[in-house]
ChimeraX commands (.cxc) that place a marker at each C-alpha (Angstrom):
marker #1 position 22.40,-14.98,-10.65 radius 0.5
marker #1 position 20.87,-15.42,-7.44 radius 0.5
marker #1 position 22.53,-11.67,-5.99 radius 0.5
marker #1 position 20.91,-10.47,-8.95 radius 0.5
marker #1 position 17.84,-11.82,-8.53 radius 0.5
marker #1 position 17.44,-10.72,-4.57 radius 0.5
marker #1 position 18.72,-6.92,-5.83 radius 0.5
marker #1 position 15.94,-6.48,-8.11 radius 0.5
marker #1 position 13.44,-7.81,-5.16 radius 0.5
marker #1 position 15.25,-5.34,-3.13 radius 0.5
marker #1 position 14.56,-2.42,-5.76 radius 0.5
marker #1 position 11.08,-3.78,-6.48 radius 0.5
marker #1 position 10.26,-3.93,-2.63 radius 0.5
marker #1 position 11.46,-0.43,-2.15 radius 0.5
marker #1 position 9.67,0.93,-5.15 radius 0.5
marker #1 position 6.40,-0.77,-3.46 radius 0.5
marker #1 position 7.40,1.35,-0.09 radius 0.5
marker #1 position 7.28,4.50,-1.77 radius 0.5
marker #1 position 4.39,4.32,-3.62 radius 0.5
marker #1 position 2.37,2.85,-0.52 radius 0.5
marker #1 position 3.78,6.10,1.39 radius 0.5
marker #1 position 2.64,7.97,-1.64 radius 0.5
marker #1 position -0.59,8.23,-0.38 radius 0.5
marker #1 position -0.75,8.96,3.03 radius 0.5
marker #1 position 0.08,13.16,2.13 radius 0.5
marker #1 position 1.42,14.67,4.55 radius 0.5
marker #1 position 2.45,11.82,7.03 radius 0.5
marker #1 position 4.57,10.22,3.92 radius 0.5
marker #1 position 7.85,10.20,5.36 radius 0.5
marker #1 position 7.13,8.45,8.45 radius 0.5
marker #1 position 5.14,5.73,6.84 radius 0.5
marker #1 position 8.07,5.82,4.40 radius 0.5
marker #1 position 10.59,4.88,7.90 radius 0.5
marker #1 position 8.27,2.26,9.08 radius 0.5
marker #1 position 7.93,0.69,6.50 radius 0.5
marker #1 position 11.31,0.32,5.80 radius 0.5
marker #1 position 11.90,-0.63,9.38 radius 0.5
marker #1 position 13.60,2.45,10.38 radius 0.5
marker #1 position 10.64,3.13,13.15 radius 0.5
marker #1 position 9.40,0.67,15.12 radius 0.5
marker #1 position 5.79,2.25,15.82 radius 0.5
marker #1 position 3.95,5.18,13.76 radius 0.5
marker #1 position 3.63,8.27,15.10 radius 0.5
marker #1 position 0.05,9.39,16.55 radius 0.5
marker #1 position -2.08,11.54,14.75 radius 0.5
marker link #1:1,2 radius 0.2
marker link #1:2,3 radius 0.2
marker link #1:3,4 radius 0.2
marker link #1:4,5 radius 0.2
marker link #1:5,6 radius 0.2
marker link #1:6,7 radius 0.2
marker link #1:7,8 radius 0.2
marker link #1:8,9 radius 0.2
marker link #1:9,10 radius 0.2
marker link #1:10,11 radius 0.2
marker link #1:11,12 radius 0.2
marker link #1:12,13 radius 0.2
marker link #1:13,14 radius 0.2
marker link #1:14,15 radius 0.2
marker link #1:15,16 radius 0.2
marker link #1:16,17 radius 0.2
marker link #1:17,18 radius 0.2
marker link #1:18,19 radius 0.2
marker link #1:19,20 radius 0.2
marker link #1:20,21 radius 0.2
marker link #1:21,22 radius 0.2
marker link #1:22,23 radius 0.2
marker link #1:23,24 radius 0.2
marker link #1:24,25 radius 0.2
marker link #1:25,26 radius 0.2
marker link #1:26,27 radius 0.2
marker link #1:27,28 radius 0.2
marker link #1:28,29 radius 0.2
marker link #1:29,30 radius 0.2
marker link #1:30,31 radius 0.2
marker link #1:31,32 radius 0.2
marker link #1:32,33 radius 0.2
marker link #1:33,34 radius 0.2
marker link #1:34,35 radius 0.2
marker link #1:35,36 radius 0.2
marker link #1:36,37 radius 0.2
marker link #1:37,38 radius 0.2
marker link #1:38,39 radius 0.2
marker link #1:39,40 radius 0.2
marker link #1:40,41 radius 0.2
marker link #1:41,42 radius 0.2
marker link #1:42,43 radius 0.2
marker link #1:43,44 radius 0.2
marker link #1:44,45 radius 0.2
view
């Protein structure tokens, strides 16, 4: 039960990710990458 239960925060978390990257237009992906902690700063600009 308790795997279960940290998978769907997982998804849910994820899902939140995306749609916060959603609206930064064109500068979506690297929001996307910090956010999910695959950058450790944004890029400038």
């Amino acid at each position: 039960m308790e795997a279960a239960t940290a998978k769907r925060l997982d998804l849910l978390i994820d899902a939140q990710r995306r749609h916060v990257a959603h609206f930064a237009g064109e500068q979506w992906q690297p929001l996307l990458d910090y956010l999910s902690g695959q950058l450790k700063h944004l890029p400038e600009g």
